[in-house]
N, CA, C and O atoms as CSV, one atom per row, in Angstrom:
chain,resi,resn,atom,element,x,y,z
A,1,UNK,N,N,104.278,105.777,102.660
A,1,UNK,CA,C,104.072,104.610,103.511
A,1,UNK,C,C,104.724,103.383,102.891
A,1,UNK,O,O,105.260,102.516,103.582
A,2,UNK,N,N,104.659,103.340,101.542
A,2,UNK,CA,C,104.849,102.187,101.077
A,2,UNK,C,C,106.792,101.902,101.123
A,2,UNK,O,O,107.330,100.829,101.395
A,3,UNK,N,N,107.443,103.098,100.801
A,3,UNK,CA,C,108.770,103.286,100.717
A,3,UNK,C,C,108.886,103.033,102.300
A,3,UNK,O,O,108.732,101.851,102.606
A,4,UNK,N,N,109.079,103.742,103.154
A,4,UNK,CA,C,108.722,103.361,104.998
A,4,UNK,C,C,108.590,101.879,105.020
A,4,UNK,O,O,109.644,101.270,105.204
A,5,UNK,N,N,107.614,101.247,104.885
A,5,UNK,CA,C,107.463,99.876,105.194
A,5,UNK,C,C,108.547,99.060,104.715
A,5,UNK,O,O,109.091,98.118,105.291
A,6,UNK,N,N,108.859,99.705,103.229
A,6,UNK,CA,C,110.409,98.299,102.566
A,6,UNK,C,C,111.000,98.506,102.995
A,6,UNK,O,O,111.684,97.544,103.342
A,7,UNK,N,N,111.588,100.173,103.602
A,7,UNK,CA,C,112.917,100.102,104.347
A,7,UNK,C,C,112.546,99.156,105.566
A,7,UNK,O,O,112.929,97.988,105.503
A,8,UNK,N,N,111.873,99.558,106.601
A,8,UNK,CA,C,111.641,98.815,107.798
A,8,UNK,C,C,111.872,97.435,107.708
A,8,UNK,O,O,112.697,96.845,108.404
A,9,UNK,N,N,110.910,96.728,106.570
A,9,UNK,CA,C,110.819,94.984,106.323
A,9,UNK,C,C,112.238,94.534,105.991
A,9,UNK,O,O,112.556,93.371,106.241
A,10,UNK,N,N,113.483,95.741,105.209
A,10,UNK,CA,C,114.446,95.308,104.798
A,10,UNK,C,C,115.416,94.861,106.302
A,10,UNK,O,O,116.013,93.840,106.643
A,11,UNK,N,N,115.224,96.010,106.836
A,11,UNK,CA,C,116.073,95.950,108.161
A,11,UNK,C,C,115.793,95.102,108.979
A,11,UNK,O,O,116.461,95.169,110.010
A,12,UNK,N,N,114.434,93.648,108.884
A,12,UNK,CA,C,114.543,92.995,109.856
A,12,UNK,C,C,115.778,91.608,109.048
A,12,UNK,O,O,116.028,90.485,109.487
A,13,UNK,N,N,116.133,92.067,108.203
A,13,UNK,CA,C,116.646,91.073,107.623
A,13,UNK,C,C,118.266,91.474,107.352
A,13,UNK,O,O,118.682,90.667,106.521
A,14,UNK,N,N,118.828,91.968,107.555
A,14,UNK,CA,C,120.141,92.746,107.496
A,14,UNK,C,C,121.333,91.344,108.106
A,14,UNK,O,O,121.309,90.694,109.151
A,15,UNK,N,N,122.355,91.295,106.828
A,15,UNK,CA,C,123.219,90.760,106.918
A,15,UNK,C,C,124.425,90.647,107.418
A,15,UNK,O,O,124.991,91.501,106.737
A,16,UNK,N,N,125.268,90.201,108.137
A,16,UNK,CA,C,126.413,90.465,109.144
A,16,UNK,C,C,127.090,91.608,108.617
A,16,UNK,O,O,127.796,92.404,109.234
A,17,UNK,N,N,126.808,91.597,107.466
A,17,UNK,CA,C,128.196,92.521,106.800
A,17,UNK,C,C,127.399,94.106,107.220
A,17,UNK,O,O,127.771,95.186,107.679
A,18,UNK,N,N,126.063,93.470,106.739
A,18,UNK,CA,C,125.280,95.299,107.068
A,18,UNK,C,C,125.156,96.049,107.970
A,18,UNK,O,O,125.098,97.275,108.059
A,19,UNK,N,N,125.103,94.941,108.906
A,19,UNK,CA,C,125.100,95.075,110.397
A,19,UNK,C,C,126.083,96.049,110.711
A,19,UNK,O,O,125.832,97.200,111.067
A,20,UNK,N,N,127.463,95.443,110.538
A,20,UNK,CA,C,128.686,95.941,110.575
A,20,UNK,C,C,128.778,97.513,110.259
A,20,UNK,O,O,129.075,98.445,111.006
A,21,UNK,N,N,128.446,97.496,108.988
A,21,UNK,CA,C,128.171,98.949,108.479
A,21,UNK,C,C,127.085,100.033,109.113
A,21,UNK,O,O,127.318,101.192,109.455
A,22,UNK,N,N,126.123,99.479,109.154
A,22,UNK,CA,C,125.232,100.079,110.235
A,22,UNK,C,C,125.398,100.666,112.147
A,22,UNK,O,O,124.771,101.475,112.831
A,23,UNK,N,N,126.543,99.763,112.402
A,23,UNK,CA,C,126.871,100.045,113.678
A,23,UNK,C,C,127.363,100.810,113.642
A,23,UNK,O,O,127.045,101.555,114.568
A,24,UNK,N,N,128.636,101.482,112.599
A,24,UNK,CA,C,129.587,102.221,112.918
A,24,UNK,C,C,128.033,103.852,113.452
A,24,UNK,O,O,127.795,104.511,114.464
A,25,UNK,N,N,127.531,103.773,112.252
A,25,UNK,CA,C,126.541,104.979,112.642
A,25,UNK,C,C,125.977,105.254,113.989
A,25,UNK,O,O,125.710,106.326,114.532
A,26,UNK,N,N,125.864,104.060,114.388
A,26,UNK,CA,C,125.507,104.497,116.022
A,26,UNK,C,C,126.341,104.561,116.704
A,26,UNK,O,O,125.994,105.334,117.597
A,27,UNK,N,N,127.964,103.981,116.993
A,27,UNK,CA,C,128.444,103.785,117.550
A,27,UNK,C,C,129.293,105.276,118.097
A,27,UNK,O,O,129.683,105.689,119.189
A,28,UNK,N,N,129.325,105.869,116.450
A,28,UNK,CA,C,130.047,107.435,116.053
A,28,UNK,C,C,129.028,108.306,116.840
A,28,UNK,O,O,129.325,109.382,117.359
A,29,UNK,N,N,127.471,107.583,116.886
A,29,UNK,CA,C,126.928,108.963,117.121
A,29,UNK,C,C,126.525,109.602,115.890
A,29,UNK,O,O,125.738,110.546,115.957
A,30,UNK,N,N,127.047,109.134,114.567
A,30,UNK,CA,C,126.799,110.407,113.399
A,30,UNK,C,C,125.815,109.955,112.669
A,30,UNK,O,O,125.223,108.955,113.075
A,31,UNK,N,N,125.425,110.559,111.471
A,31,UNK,CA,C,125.004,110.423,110.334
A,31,UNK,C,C,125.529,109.667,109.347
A,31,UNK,O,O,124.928,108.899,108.596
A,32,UNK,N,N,127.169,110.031,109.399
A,32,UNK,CA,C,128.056,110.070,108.205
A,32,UNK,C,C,129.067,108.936,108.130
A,32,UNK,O,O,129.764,108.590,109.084
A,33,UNK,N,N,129.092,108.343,106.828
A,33,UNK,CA,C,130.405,107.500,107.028
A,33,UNK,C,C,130.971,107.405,105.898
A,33,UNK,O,O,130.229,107.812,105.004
A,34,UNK,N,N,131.878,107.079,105.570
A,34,UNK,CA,C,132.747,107.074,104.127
A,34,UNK,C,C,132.896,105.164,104.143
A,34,UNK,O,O,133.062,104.215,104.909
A,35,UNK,N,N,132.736,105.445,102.984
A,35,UNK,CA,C,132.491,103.967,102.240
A,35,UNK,C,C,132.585,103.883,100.975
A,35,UNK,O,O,132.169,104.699,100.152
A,36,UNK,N,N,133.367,102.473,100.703
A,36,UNK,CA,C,133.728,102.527,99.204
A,36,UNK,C,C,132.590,102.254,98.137
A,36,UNK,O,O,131.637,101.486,98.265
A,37,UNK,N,N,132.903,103.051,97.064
A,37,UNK,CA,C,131.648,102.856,96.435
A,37,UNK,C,C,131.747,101.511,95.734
A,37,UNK,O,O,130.619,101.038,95.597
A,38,UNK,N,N,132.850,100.609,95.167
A,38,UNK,CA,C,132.590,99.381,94.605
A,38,UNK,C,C,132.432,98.427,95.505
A,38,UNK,O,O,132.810,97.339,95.071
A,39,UNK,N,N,131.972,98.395,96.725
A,39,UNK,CA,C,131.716,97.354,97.883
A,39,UNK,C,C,129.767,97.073,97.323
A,39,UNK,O,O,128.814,97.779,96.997
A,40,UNK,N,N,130.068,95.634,97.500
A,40,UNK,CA,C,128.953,95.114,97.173
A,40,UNK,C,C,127.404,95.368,98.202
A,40,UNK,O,O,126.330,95.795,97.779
A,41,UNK,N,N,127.674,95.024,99.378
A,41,UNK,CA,C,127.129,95.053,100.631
A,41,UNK,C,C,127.125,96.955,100.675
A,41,UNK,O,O,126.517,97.333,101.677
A,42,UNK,N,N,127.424,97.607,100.200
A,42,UNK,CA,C,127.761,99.091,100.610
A,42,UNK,C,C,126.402,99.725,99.563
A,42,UNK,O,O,125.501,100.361,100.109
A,43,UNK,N,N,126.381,99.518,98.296
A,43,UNK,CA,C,125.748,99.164,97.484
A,43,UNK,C,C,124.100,98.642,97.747
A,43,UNK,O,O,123.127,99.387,97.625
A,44,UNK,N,N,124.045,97.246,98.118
A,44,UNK,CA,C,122.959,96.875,98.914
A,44,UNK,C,C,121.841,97.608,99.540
A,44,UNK,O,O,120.632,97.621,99.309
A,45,UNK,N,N,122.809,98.392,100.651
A,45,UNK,CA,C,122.003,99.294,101.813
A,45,UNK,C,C,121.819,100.103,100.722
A,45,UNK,O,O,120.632,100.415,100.630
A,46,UNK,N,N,122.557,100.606,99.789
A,46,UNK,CA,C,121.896,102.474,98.985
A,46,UNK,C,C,120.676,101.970,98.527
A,46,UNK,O,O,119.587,102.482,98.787
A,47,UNK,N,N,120.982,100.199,97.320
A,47,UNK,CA,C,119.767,100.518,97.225
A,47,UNK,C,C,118.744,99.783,97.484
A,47,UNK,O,O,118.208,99.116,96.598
A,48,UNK,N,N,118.353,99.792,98.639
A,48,UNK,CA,C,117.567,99.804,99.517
A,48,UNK,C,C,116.855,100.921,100.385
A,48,UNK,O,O,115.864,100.802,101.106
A,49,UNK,N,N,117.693,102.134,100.096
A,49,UNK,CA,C,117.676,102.957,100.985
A,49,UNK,C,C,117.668,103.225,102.281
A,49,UNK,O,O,117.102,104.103,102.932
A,50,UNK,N,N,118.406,102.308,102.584
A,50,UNK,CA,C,118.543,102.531,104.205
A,50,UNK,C,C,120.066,103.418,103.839
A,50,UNK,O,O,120.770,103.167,104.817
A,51,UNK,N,N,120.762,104.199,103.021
A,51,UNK,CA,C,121.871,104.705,103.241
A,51,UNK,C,C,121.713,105.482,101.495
A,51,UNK,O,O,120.977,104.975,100.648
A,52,UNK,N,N,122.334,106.428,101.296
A,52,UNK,CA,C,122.315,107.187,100.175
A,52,UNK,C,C,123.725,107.830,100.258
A,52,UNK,O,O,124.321,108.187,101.274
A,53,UNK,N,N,124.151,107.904,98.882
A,53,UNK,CA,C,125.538,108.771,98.526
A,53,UNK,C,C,125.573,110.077,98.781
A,53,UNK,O,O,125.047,110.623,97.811
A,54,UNK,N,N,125.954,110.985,99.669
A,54,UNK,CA,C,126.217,112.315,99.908
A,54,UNK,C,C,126.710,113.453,99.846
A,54,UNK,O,O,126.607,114.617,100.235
A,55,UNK,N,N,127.429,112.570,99.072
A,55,UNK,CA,C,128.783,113.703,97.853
A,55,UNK,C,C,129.069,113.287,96.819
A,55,UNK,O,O,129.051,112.057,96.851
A,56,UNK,N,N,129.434,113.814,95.532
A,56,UNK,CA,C,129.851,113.431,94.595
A,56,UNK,C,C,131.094,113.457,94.732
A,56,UNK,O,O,131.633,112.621,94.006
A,57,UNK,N,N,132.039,114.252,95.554
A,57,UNK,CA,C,133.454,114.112,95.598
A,57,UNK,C,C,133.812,112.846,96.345
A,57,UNK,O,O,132.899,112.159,96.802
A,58,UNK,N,N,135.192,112.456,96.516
A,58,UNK,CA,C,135.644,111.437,97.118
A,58,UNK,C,C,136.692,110.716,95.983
A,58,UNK,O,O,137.235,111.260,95.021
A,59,UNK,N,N,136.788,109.251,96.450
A,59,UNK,CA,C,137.683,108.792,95.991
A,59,UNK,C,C,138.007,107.186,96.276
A,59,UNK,O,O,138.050,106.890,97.470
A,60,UNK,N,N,138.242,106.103,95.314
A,60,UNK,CA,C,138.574,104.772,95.477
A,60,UNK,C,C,138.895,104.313,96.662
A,60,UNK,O,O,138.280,103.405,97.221
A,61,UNK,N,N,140.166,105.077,97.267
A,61,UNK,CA,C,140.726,104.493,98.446
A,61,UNK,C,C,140.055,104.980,99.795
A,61,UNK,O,O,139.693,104.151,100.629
A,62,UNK,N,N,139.933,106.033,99.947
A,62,UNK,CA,C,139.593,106.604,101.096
A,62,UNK,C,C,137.354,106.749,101.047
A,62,UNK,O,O,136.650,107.332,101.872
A,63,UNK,N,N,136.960,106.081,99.956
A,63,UNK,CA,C,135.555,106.168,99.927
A,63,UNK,C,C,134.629,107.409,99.459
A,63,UNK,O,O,135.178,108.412,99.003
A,64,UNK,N,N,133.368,107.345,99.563
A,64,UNK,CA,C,132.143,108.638,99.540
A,64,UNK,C,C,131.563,108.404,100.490
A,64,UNK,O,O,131.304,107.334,101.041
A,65,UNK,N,N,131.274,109.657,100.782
A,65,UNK,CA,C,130.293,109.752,102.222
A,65,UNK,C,C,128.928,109.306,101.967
A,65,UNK,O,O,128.321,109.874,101.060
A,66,UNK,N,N,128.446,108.532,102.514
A,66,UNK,CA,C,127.305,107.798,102.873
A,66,UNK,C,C,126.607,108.269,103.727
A,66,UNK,O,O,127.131,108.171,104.837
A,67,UNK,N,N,125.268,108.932,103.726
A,67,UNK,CA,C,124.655,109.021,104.798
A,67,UNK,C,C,123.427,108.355,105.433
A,67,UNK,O,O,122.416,108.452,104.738
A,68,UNK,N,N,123.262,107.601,106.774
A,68,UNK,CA,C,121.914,107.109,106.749
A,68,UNK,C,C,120.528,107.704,106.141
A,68,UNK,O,O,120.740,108.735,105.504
A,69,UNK,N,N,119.550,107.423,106.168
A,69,UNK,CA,C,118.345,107.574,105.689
A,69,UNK,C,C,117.685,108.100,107.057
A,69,UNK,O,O,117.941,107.699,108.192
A,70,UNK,N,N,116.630,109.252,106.613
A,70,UNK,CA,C,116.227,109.164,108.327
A,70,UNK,C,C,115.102,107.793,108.783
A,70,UNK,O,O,115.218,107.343,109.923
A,71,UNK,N,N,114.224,107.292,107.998
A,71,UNK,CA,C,113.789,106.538,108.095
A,71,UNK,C,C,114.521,105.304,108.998
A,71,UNK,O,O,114.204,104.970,110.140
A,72,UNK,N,N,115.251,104.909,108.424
A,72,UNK,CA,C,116.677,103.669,109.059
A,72,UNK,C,C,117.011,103.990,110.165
A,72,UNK,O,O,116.962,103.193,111.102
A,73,UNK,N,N,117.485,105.418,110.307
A,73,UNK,CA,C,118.215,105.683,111.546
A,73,UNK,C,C,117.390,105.782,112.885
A,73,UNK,O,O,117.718,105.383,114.003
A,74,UNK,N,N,115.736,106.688,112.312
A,74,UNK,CA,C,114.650,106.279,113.656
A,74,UNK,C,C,114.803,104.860,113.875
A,74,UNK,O,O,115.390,104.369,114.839
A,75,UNK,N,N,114.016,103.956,112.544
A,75,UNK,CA,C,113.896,102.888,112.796
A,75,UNK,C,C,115.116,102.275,113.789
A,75,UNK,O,O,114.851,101.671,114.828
A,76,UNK,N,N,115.875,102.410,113.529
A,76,UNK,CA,C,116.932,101.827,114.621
A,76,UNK,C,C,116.990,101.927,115.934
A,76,UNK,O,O,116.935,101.089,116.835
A,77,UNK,N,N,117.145,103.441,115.904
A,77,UNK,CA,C,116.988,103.467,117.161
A,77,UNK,C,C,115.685,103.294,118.208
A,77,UNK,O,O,115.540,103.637,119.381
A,78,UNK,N,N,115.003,102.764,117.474
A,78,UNK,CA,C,113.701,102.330,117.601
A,78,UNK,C,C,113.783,100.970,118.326
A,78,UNK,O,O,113.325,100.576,119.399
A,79,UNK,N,N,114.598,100.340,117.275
A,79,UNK,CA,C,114.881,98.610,117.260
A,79,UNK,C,C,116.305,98.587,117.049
A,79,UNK,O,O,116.771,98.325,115.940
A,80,UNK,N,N,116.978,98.830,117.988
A,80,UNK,CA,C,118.464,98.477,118.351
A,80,UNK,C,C,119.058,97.002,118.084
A,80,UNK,O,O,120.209,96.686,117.782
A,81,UNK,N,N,117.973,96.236,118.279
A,81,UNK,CA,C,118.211,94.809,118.719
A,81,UNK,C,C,118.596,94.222,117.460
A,81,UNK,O,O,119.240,93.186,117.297
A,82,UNK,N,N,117.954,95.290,116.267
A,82,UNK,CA,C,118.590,94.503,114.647
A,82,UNK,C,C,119.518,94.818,114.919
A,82,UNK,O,O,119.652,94.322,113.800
A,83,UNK,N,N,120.971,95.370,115.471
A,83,UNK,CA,C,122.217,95.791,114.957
A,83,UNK,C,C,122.970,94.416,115.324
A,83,UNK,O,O,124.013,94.289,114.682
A,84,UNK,N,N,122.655,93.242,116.300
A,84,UNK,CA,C,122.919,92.747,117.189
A,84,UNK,C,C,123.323,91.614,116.116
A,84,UNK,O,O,122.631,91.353,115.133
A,85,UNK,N,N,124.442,91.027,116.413
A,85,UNK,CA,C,124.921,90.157,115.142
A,85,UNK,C,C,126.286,89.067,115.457
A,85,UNK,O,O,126.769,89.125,116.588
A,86,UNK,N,N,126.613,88.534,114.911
A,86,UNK,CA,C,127.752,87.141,115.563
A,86,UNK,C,C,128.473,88.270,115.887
A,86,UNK,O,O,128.509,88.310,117.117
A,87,UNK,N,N,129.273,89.537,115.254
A,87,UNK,CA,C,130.293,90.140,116.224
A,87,UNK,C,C,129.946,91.571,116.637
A,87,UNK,O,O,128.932,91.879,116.011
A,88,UNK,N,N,130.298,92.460,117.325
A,88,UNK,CA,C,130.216,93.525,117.661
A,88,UNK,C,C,130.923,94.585,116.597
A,88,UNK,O,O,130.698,95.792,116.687
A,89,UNK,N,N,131.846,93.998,115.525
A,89,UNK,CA,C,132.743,95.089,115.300
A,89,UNK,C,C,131.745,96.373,114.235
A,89,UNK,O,O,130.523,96.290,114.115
A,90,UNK,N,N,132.499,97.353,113.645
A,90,UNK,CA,C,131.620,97.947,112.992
A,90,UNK,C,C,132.377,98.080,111.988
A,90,UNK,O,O,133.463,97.543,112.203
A,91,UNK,N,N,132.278,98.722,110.622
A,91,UNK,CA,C,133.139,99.035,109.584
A,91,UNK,C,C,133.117,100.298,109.033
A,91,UNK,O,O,131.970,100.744,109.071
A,92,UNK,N,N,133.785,100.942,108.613
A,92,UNK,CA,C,133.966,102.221,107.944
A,92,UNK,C,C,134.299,102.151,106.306
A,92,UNK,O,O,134.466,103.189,105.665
């Protein structure tokens, strides 16, 4: 319960940049996204756990796969209205 609640409390507070990152997941439809691991904001969400590293393989340029949390991803689609942010775009 207690892990549940920080993710939830974190996500009413999610920053343009997270946002961004967070949309692509719904937008794909998936789970999965590749993301660089020295991104600050990328970082953030892991640890927080709204997103966790999913492979150990990968690479600088092209990223590691990231996968949402299931927690985050109900929650979302729960409450859509957090994704909602100055722009629409999403990031990979």
């Amino acid at each position: 319960v207690k892990v549940r609640n920080r993710i939830t409390d974190r996500l009413t507070q999610l920053t343009e940049d997270e946002k961004q990152i967070l949309r692509y997941y719904f937008s794909k439809k998936t789970r999965a996204n590749y993301l660089r691991v020295d991104d600050g904001t990328v970082q953030g969400l892991a640890s927080a756990g709204i997103i966790y590293r999913s492979a150990k393989i990968g690479d600088i340029i092209d990223g590691f796969a990231y996968n949402i949390g299931d927690i985050a991803w109900d929650y979302l689609h729960a409450h859509p209205q957090l994704l909602e942010g100055q722009t629409d775009i999403y990031r990979t």
